[in-house]
N, C-alpha and C positions, 0 to 999 in steps of 0.2 A: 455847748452845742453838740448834736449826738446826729451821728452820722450812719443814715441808714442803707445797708449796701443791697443790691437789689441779687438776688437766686439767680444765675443765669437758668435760662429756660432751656429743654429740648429742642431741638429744630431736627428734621428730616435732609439728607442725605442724598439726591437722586443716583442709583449707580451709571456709571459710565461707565464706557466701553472703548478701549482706547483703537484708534483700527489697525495697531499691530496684529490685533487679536486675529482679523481677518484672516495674514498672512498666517499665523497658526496654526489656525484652524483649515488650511488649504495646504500651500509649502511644504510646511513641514509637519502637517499629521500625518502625514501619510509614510513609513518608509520604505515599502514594497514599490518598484519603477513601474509596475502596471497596474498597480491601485485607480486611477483614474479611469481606466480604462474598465476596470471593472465596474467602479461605479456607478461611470455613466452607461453602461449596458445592464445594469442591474435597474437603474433606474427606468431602462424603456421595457421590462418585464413585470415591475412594478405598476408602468399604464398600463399594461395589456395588452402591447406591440407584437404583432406575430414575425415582423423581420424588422434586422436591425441595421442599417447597414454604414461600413465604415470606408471614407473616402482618403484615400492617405494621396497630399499632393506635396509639391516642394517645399512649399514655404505656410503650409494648414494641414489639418484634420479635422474632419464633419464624421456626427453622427449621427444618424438619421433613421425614425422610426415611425410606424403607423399605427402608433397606441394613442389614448386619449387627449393624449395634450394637455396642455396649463389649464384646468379652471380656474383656478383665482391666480394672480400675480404678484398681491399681497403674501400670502400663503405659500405661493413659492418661494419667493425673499426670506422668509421667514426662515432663520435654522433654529435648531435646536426643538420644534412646535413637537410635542409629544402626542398628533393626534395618530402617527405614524404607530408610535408602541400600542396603541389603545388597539387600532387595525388590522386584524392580523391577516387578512385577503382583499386579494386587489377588486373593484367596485365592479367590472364587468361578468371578468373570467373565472372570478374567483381563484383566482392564486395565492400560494403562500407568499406572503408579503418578504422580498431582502431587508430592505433598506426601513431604519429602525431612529435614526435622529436625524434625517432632514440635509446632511450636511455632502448629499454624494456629489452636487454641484462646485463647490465650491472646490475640487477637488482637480476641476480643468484647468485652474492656476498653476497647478503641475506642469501641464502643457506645454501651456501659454500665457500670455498677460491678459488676454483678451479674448473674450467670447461670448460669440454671438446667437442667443437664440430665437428660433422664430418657431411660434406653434399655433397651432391649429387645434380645439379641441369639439367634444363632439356636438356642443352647440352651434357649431359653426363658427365661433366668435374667433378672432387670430390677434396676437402680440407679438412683437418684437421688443426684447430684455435683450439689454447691453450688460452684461459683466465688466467692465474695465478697473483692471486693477489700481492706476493711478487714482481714477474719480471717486472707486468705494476707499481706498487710503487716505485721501483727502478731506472728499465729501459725507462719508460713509452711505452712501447714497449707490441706488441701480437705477438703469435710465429704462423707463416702458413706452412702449410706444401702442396704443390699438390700432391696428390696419385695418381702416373702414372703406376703403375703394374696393368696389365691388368687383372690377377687373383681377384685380391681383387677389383676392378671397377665393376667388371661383380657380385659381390656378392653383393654389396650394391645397396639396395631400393635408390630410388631418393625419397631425401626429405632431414630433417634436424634431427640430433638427439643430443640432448644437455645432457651431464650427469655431473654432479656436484657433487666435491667430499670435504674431509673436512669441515662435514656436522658442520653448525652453529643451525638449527632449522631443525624437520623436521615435518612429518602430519601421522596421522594415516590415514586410508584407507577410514574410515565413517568421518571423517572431512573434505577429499577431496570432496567425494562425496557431500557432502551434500551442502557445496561452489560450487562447479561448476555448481551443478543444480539451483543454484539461478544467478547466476554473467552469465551464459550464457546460459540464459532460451530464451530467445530471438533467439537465433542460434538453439542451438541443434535441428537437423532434418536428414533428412537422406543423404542430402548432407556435415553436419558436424558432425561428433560422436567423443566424448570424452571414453576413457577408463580409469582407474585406478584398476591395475593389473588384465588386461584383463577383469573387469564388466564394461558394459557400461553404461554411467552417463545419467540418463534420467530428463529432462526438471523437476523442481519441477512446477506441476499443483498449478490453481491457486485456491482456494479453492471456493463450491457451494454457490451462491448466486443471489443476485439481478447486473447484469452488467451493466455500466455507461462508454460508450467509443465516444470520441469525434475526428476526424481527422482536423487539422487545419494548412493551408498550407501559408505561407508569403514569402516576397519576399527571405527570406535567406533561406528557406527551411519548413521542415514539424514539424510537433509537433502530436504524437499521443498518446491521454490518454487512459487508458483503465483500470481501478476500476471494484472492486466486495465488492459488502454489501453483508458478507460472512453472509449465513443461523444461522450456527454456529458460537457465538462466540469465542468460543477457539480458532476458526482457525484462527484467524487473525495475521498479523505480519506485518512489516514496509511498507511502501509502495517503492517500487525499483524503484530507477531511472538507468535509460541505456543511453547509446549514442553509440552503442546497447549493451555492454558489462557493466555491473554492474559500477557505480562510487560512488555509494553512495546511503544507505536505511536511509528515514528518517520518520517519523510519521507526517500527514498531522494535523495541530491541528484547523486547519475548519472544519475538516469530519475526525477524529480520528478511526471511527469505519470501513474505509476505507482501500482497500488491492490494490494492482497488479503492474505494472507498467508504467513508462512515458518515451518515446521515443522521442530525438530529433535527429536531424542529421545535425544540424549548430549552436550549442554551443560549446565555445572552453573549456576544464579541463586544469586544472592547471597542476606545469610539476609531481609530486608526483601522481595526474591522480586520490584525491581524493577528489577533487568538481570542480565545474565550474567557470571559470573568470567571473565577477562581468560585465559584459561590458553590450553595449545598449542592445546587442540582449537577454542576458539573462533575462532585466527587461521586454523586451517584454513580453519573454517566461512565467514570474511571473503573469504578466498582464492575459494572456492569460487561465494560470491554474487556478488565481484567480475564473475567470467568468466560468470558467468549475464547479468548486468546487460550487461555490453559486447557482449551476443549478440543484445540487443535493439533495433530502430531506435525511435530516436525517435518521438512521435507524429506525428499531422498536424497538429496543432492548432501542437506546438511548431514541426515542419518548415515548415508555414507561415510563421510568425512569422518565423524566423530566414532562410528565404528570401526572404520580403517585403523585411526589412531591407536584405538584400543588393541586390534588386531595386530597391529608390530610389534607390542609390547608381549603380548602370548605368542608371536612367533620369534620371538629373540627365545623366550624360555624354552619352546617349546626346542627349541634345536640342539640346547643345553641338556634338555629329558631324553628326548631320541636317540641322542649318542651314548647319555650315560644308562637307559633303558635300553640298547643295542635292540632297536624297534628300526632298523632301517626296509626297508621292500624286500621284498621275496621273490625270487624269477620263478616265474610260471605259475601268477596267480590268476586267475578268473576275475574280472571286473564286472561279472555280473553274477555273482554268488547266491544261492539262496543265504537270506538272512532274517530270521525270523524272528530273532532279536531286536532289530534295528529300530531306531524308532521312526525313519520315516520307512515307510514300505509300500509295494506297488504289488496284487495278483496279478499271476500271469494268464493271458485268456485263455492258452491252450490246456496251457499243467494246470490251474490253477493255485503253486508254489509263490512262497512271497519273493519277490527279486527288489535288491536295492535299485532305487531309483536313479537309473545312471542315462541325462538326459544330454540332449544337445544343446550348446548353448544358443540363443535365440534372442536374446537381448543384450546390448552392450552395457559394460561393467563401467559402474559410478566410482571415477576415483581410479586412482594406482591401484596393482594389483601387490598383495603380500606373500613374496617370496622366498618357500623355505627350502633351503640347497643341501642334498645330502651331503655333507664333506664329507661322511666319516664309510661311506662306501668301500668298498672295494674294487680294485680293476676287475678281476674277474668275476664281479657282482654284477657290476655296471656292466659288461658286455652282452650279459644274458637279459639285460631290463630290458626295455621300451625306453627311447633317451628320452621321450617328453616325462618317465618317470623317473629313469636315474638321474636326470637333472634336480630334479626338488618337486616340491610340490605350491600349488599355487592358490591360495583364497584371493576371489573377488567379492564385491555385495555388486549384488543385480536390483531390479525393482520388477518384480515377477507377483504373478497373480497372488492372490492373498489366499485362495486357496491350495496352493503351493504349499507343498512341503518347507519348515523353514534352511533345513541343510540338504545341500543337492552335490552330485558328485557329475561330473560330466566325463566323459569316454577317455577322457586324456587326464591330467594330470592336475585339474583343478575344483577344488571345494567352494560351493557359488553361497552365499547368504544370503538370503531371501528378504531385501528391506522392507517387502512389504506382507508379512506375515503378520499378524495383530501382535505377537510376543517380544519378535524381534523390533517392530516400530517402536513399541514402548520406551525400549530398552536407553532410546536415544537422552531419555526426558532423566537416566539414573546420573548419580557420580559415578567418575571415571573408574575407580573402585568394584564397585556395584555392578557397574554394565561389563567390567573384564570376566571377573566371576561369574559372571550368567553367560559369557558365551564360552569360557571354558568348555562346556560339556560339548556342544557342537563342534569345533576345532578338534576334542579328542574323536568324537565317535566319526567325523570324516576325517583324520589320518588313520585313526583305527581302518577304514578299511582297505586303505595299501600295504598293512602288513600282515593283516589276518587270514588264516589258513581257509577259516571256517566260519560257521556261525558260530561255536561255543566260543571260540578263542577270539572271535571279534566284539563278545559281549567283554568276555575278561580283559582283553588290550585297552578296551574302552574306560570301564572301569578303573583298573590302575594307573593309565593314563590320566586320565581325569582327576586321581587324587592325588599323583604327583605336580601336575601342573597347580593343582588347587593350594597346595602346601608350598611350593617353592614360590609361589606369586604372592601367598600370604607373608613371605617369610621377607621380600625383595621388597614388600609396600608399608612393611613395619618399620 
């Protein structure tokens, strides 16, 4: 007897979904504490809500809007429905679309356990959707309700209002504010107003400065910078990226001392929505900020700083050259000499004679100032000086007009750098090397002219100044 054994067949699989996933995909997708908050305010810019408004009470939070409302309710349930990617503007207003997989709802389990919405869309038609997270855990089930009593249809505003209850986290009133005007500084205008209990959230300005904004258009879409070298330091903070709603602030570390924000509208965010997929188009985008960023000089605050540095190091040598070049002052020089040599120079209106540029100072010095003290004087040197000049002499950097002379000598005793001269800005961007070398010559030809008799003798001190410092700094950095 012969035994025939039968091919087990195929069979299909149905996938399941366990309702952990739920919690996942709400809980803990998210790990930014105002994510929720963003999402459901992204979501009522998405209807085409012109205000949004956010009700904070003891034991709830509602958000409440007067955009389109729920068409379908099926369709709302639904996450992950890709007809959002296909979309790229919202059905009235035509706006660029945020929200990109479906899942910004889900997102109030952050909250709370429980939340309640009730909308009104522009058919007039009204629902009420219960989120509870026990019953979708359970059941995997949302409970809908359609509101057909024509009493309570005729009282609700069309829009959407979401309140969320068994509160997990919540916000105080200045913590709202103060996130929304950053995360949706880009929107708020008078077609979109945010409220948080009834004060309305105003764009955080971007603080006074120098502005560096570039538009750069490819074939996948736009890219637009737009930096401030804030006046004031203090004011500075990270620099925001958008796509147009906040996804992430981070500190530029090419231009650190840089503010504002960077706009794309064809890079895709990850699904937590807090950075961007790594893909071609984003290295472009890197590509692209790269060459923005290196277009930009440096501040002054930085420029200072890092020329200051350089400047101790030529005033250490240089006080080693001055003594052993017996280059100290002269009593009874002229501080306002003809110099016709010099290389910055001023005609005079009357004589028409060239006279060094010997100004008042007018703007305050960036940074410590660099002090070079004659030790190597004499007593009865020093009694016939000016003490602000037998004392030493003093380099500061200024931020003075660009058409300015780069080296300035002022009436008293100190030699000002001009950071914002096109040569001297540069300078910031060399090695430390590089950038002392190049202000050598400057340093000599303003001490050169507290010791020089003349105009010949101020070219020639300048000169062999210049090449002494140039050799003994070569000789100190070998």
């Amino acid at each position: 007897m012969q035994i025939v054994r039968e091919k087990p067949q195929p069979y299909s699989l149905p996938i399941q979904f366990h309702p952990e996933l739920i919690r996942e995909l709400s809980v803990r997708l998210y790990s930014d504490r105002f994510a929720p908050v963003r999402e459901l305010v992204s979501n009522s810019w998405d209807e085409d809500a012109k205000n949004v408004r956010i009700l904070l009470e003891k034991d709830s939070i509602a958000f409440q809007d007067d955009g389109n409302g729920v068409e379908d309710p099926q369709q709302f349930v639904t996450k992950g429905d890709p007809s959002k990617r296909v979309l790229r503007f919202s059905k009235t207003l035509k706006r660029k679309l945020v929200g990109q997989k479906g899942l910004g709802n889900l997102s109030a389990f952050i909250l709370g356990s429980r939340a309640e919405i009730l909308t009104k869309n522009r058919r007039g038609r009204s629902y009420r959707i219960i989120f509870d997270e026990e019953t979708i855990l359970r059941e995997m089930t949302v409970r809908c309700e359609p509101i057909t009593d024509f009493k309570t249809i005729r009282k609700l505003p069309r829009g959407t209002m979401v309140k969320i209850t068994g509160l997990r986290r919540m916000y105080s009133e200045q913590e709202l504010q103060e996130y929304l005007s950053l995360a949706f500084r880009l929107l708020l205008d008078k077609s979109f107003r945010i409220f948080v209990n009834s004060k309305s959230v105003r764009a955080k300005p971007l603080p006074k400065g120098t502005v560096f904004s570039r538009k750069v258009k490819i074939r996948n879409g736009t890219m637009y910078f737009h930096l401030v070298d804030p006046d004031n330091p203090q004011d500075r903070e990270a620099v925001a990226h958008y796509n147009p709603v906040l996804i992430k602030t981070v500190r530029l570390s090419e231009r650190p001392h840089l503010t504002g924000h960077i706009y794309t509208d064809f890079l895709q965010v990850r699904t937590d929505r807090g950075d961007f997929i790594r893909d071609e188009s984003y290295l472009r985008f890197e590509k692209e900020l790269g060459r923005f960023l290196n277009s930009i000089p440096s501040s002054p605050e930085s420029a200072g700083k890092r020329l200051l540095k350089s400047l101790r190091r030529i005033g250490k040598i240089l006080l080693d050259v001055v003594k052993e070049m017996e280059l100290s002052p002269q009593p009874g020089l002229n501080e306002t000499r003809q110099a016709a040599g010099y290389l910055e120079l001023s005609r005079s209106r009357r004589s028409g004679e060239f006279r060094l540029p010997v100004v008042k100072r007018t703007s305050k010095a960036i940074g410590r100032r660099i002090r070079v003290k004659f030790t190597d004087l004499q007593p009865s040197v020093k009694k016939k000086l000016p003490k602000r000049i037998a004392y030493g002499l003093n380099i500061e950097c200024h931020q003075l007009s660009p058409k300015e002379p780069p080296v300035q000598r002022t009436a008293g005793n100190t030699i000002i750098i001009n950071l914002s001269f096109p040569y001297i800005e540069q300078l910031v961007k060399l090695s430390d090397d590089a950038r002392e070398l190049a202000l050598i010559p400057y340093v000599a030809r303003g001490y050169s002219d507290f010791v020089a008799r003349d105009t010949q003798e101020l070219i020639i001190v300048t000169d062999k100044l210049t090449a002494e410092l140039t050799n003994r700094y070569s000789h100190l950095r070998s």
